[in-house]
N, C-alpha and C positions, 0 to 999 in steps of 0.2 A: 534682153531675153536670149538665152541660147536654146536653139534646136538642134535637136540629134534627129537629123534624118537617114533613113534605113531604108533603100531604095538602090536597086540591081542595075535597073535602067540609066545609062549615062547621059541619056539626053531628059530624060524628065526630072533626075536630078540635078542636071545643071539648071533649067527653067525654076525648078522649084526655091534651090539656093541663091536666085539669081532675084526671084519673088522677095521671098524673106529677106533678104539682105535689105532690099529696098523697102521694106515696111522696118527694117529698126535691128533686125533680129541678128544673133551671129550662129552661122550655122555647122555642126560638126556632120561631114557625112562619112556615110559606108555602105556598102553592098551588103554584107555578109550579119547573120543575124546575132552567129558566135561574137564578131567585133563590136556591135549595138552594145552585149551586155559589158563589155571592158569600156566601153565608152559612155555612159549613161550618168557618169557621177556628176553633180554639177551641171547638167541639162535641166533644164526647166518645162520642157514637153519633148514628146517624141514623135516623129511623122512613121508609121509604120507600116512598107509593105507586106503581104503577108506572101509572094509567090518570089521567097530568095533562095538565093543557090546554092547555100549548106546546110537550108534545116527551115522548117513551114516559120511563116510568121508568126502562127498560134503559141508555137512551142516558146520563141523567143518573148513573145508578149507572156503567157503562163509564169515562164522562171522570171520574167523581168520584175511580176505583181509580186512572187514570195520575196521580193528583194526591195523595191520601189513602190511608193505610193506617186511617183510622177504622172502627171497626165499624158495620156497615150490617145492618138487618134489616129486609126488606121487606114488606111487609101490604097485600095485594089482594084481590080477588075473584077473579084469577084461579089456578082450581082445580087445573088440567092436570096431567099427570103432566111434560109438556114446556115448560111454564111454570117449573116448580118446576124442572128440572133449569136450563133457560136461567139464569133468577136467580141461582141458585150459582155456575154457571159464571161468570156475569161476576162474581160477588167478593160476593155477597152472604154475611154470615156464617149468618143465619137467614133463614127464609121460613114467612111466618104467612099462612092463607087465612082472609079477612073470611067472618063476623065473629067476634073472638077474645074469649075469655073474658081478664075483668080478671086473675084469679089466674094464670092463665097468660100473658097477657101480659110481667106483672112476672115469671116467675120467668125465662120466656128472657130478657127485661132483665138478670137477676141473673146468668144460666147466661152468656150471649156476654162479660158486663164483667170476670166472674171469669177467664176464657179470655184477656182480653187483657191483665188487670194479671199473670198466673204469668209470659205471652210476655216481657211489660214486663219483668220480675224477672229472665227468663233471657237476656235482650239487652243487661243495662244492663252498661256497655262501659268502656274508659279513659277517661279527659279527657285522656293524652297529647296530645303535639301531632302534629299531619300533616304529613307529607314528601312534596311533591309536586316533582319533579325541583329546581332551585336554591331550590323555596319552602318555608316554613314555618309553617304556619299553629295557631296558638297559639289553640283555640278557649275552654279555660277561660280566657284572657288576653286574648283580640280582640286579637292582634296578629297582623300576617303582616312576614315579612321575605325578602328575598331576598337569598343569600350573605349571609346574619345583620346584613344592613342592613335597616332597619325604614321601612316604605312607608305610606302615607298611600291607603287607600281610604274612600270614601264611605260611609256606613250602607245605602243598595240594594247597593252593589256588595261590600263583606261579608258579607252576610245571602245574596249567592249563593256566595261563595266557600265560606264554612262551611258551608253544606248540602251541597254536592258535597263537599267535605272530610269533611261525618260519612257520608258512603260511598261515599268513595275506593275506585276499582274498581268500580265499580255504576255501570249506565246511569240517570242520572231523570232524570223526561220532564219537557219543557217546563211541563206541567199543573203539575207539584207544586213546581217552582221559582215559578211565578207564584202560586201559592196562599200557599206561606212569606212570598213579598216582599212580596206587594200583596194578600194575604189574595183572593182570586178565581182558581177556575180556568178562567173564560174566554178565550177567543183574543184577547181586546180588546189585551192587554198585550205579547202576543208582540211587534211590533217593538220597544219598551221593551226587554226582556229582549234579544233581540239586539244593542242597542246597549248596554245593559251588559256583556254577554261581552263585548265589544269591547273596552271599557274595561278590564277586567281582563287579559286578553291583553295589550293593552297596556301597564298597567304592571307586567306581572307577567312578564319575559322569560324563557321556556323555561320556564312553567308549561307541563306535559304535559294541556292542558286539551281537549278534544278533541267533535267533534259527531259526537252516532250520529243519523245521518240517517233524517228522518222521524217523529223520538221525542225527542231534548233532549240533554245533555251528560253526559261522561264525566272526571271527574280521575283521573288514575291515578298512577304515585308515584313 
């Protein structure tokens, strides 16, 4: 399992990385909340403080949800009764107030990862292919064809098609398309990713590809 821990403090993050390591885990750290979202690809949970040096942990945890369904559990000092609900609300799976005992750290580690490998289990879905108006998109194959002629897309400009493709009918936001492609949820990317929609619209005539405004794109079928 990898953790991405997001923690300012150098001494509670070496104790923390120094925990995990010994229970199994490999762990990526950082201070800063901006580097969390460049680092979060390929993490399997996040430790998240919320009182870091370039930006509230709310914020980072908010943009990390339009981008990630990873499990998050956040560990602060702050106590509040309206702290703790804020957290959850923005998508936190757990909330731990500093400072937390080892044994109990690890067992909500165990208690949130057991929660998302049964969801895993209960989600896992066809490999059929996707029908999106003349298109076809062939994900265990990486092909796409339209009217069952076989089209030539780029590796950026598949790697968008097929995530809108594995949830056709579903709005995702611009955050989690640029997280999949370019491994970062930063805004840095976003004209990037417009001019690949572009691209794919383009060669993909009467794909029903569609912008939900203010939030990212929609394939529908």
């Amino acid at each position: 399992m990898q953790v991405l821990l997001v923690e300012d403090d150098e001494g509670v993050a070496s104790a923390l990385a120094e925990l995990l390591g010994h229970a199994g885990a490999s762990v990526v750290r950082t201070a800063r909340g901006a580097d969390a979202l460049h680092r979060v690809k390929g993490c399997d949970l996040v430790l998240l403080d919320l009182g870091l040096p370039d930006m509230d942990g709310l914020d980072v945890l908010r943009t990390l949800r339009r981008a990630s369904a990873v499990p998050v559990i956040i560990m602060t000092a702050r106590d509040s009764d309206g702290a703790v609900v804020l957290g959850l609300r923005a998508g936190a799976d757990d909330y731990l107030v500093k400072p937390v005992r080892k044994a109990v750290l690890l067992a909500r580690i165990d208690a949130v990862m057991r929660r998302v490998r049964r969801a895993g289990g209960e989600q896992s879905g066809s490999s059929a292919a996707v029908v999106a108006g003349p298109v076809t998109v062939d994900i265990e194959r990486r092909e796409v064809t339209v009217a069952g002629t076989s089209q030539s897309l780029t590796k950026t400009e598949y790697q968008i098609l097929a995530t809108l493709a594995a949830r056709q009918g579903e709005a995702v936001s611009r955050e989690e398309l640029m997280l999949e492609v370019w491994g970062t949820a930063v805004v840095g990317r976003s004209r990037s990713l417009d001019f690949f929609i572009g691209q794919i619209r383009a060669k993909l005539g009467g794909l029903p590809l569609h912008t939900v405004r203010g939030f990212g794109f929609r394939l529908d079928s």
